[in-house]
N, CA, C and O of each residue as an XYZ file, in Angstrom:
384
protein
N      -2.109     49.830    -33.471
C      -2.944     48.687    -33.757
C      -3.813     48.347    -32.563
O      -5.033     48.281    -32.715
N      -3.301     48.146    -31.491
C      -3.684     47.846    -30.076
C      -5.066     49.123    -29.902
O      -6.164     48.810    -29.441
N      -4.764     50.372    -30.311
C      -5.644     51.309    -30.222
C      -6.902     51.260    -31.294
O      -7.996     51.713    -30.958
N      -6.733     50.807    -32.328
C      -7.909     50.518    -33.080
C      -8.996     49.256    -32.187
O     -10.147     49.362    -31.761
N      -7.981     48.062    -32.164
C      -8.509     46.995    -31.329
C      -9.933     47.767    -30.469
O     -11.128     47.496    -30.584
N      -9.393     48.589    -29.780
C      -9.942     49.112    -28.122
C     -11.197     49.987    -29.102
O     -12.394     49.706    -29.165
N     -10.706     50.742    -29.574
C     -11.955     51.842    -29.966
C     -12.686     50.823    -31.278
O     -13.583     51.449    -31.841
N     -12.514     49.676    -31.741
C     -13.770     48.748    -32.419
C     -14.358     48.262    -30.717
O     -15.397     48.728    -30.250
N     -13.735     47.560    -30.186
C     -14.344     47.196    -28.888
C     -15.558     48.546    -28.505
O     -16.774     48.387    -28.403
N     -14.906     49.660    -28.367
C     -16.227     50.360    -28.139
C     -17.412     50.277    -28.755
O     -18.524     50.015    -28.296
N     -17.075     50.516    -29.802
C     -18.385     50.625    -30.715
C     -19.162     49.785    -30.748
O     -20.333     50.001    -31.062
N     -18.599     48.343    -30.360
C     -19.242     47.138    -30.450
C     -20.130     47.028    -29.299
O     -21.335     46.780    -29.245
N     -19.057     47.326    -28.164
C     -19.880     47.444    -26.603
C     -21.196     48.274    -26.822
O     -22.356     47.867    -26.758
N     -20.660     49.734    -27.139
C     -21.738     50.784    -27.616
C     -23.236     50.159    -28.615
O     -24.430     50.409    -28.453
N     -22.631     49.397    -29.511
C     -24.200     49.309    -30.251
C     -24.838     48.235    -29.622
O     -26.068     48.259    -29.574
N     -24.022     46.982    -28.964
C     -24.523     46.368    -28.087
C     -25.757     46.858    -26.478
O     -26.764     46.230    -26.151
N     -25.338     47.793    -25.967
C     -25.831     48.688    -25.688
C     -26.982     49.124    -25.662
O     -27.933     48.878    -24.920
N     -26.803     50.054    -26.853
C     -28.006     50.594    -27.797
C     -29.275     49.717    -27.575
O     -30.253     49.921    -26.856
N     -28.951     48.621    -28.455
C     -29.592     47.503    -29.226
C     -30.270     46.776    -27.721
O     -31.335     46.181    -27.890
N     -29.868     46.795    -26.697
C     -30.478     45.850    -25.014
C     -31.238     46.921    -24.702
O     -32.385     46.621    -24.371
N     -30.896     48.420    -24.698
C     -31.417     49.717    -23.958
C     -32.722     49.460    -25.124
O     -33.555     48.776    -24.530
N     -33.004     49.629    -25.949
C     -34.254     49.694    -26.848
C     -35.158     48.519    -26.555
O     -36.355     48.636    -26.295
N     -34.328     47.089    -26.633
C     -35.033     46.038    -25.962
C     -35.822     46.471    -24.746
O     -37.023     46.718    -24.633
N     -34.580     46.506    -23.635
C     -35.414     46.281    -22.785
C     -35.938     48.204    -22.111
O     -36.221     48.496    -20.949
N     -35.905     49.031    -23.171
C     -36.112     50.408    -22.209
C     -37.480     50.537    -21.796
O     -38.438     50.586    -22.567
N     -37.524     50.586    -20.617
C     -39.068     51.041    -19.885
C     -39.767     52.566    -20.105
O     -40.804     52.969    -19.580
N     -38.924     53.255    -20.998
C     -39.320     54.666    -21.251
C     -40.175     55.042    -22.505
O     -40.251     54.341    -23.514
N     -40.834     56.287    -22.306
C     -41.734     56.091    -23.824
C     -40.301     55.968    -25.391
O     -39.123     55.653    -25.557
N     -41.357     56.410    -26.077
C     -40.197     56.340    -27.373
C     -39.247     57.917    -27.395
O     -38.102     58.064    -27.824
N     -40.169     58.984    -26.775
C     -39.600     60.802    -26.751
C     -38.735     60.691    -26.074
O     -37.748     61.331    -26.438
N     -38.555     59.725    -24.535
C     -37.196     59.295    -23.824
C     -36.253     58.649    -24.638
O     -35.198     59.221    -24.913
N     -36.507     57.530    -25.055
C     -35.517     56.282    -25.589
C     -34.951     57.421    -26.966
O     -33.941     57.215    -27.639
N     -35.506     58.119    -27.064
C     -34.374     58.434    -28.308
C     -34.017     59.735    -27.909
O     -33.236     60.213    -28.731
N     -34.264     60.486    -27.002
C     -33.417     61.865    -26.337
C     -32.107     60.998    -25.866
O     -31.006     61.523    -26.032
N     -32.166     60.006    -25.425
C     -31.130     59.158    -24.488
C     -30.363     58.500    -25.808
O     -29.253     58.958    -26.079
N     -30.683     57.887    -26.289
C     -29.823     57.115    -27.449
C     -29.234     59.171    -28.499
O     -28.100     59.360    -28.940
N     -29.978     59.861    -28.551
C     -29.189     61.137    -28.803
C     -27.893     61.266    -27.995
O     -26.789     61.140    -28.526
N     -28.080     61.543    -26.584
C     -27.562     61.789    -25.906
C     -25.884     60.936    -25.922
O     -24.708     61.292    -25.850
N     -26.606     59.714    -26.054
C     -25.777     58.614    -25.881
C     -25.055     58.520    -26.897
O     -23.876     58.277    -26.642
N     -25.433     58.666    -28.429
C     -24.625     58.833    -29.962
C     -23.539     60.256    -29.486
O     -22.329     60.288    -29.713
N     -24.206     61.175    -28.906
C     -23.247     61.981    -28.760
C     -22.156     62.007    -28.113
O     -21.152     62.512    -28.615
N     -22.155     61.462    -26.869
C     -21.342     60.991    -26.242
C     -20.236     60.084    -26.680
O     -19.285     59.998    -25.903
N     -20.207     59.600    -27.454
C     -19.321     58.589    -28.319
C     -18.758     58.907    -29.113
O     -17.698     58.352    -29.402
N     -19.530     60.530    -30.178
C     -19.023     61.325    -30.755
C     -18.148     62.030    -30.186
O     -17.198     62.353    -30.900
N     -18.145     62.438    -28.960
C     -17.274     63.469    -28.175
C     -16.025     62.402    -27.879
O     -14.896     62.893    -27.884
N     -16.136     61.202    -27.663
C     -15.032     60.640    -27.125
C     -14.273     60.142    -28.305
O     -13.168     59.681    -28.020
N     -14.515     60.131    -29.220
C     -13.871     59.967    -30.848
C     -13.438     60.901    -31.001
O     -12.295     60.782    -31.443
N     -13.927     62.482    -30.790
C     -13.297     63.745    -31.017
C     -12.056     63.230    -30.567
O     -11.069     62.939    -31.242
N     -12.269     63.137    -29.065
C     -11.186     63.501    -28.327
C      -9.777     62.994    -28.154
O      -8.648     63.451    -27.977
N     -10.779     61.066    -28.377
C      -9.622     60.391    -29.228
C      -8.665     60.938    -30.317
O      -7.549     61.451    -30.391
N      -9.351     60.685    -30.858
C      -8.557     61.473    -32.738
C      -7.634     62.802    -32.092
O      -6.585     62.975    -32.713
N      -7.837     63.635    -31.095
C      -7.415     64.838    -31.046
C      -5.799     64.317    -30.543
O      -4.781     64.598    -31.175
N      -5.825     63.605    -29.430
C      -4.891     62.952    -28.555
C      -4.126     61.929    -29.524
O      -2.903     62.016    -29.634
N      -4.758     61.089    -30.132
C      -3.771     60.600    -31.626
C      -2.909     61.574    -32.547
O      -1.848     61.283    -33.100
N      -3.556     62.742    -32.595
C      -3.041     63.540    -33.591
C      -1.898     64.158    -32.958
O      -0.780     63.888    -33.399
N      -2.040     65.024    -31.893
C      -1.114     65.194    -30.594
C      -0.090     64.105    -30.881
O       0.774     64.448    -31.688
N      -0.020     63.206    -30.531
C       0.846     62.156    -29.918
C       1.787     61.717    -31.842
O       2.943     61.312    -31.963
N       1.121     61.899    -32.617
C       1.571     61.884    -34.011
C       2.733     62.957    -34.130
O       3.937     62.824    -34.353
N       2.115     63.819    -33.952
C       2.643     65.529    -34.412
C       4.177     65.216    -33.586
O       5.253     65.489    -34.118
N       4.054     64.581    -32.162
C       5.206     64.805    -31.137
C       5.939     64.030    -31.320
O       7.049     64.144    -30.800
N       5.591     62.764    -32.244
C       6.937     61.909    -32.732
C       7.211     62.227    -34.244
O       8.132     61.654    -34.826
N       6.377     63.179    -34.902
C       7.020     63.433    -35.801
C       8.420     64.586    -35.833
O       9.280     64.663    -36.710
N       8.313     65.291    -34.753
C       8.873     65.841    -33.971
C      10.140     65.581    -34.001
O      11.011     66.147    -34.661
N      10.291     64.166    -32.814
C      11.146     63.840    -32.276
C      12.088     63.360    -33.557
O      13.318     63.405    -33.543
N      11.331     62.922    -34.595
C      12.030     62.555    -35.684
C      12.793     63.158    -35.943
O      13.863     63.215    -35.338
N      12.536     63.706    -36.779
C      12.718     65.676    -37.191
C      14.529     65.865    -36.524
O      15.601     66.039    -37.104
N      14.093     65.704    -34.858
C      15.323     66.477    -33.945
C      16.049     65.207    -34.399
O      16.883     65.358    -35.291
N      15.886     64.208    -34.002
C      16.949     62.643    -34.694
C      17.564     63.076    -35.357
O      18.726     63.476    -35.288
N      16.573     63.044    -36.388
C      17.077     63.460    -37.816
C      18.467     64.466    -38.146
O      19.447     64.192    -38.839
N      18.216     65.491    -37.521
C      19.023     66.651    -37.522
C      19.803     66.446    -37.033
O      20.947     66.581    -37.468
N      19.544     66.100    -36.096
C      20.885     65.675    -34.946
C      21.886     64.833    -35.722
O      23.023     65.304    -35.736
N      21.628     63.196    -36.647
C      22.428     62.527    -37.287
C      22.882     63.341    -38.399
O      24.075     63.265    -38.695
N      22.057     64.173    -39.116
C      22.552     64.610    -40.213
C      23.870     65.701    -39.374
O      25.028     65.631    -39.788
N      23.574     66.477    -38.420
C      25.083     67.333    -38.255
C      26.561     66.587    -37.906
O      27.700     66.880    -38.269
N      26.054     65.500    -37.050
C      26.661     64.539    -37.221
C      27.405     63.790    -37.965
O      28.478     63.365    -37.537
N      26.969     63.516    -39.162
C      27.737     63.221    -39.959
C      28.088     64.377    -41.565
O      28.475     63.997    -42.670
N      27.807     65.636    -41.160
C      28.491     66.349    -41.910
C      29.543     66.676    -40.684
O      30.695     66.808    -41.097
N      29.382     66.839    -39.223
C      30.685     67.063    -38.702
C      31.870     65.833    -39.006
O      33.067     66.122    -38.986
N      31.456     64.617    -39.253
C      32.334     63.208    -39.427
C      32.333     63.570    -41.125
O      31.949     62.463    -40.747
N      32.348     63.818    -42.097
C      32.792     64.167    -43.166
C      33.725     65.319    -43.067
O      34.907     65.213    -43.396
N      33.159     66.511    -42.578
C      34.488     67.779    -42.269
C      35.904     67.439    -41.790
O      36.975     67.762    -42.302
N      35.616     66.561    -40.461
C      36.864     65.974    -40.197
C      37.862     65.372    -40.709
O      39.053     65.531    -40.439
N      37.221     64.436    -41.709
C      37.634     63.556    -42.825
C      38.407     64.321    -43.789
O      39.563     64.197    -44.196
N      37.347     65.257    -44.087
C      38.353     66.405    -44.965
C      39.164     66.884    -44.415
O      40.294     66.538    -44.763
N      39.065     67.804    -43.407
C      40.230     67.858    -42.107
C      41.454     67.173    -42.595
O      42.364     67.595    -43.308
N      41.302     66.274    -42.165
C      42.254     64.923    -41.712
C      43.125     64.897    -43.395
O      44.347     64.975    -43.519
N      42.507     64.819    -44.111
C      42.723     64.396    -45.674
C      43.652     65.358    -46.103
O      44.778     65.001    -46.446
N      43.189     66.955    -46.129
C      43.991     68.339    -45.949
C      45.077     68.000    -45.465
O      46.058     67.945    -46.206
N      45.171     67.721    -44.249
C      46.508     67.711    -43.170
C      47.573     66.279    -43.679
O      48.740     66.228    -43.288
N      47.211     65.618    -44.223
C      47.615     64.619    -45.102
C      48.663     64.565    -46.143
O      49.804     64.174    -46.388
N      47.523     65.244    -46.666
C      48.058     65.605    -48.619
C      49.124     67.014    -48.432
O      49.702     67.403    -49.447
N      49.323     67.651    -47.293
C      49.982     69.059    -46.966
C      51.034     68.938    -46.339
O      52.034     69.587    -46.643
N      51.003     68.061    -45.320
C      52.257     67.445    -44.620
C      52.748     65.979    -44.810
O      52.615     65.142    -43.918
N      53.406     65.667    -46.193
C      53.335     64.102    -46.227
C      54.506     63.837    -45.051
O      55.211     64.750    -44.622
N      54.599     62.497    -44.616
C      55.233     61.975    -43.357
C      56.389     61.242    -44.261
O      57.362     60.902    -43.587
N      56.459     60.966    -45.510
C      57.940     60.468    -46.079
C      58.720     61.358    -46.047
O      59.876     61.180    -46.430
């Protein structure tokens, strides 16, 4: 959530930006829009890169899940075996 927050903040900063650089740009119009190119792209690349590093960071707790996961599930088929275990040794050797 905190990460959406930040990357609307960009965009906002970014068209804010934009929108003062056109105001106030001292360059012809063949500059002001090689630069606002330049500049869209740049924002594009850092969204790539974002998204790439989200996806990363997704993949590695889906991961970690995954090993949890497995980990509780042997877990409690080893705590059921025992049980049976235990139940076997029970019903085979009664103590009366």
């Amino acid at each position: 959530m905190e990460d959406d927050n930040k990357l609307s903040y960009f965009f906002l900063g970014l068209g804010l930006g934009v929108a003062v650089g056109v105001l106030f740009a001292p360059k012809s119009g063949t500059e002001t829009r090689e630069l606002l190119k330049s500049r869209a792209n740049e924002g594009a690349d850092f969204v790539k890169r974002r998204s790439t590093e989200l996806r990363d960071q997704a993949a590695e707790a889906v991961d970690r899940s995954k090993e949890t996961l497995r980990r509780q599930k042997d877990n409690l088929s080893a705590a059921v075996e025992a049980g049976k275990q235990a139940y076997r040794e029970a019903t085979t050797n009664p103590s009366d």
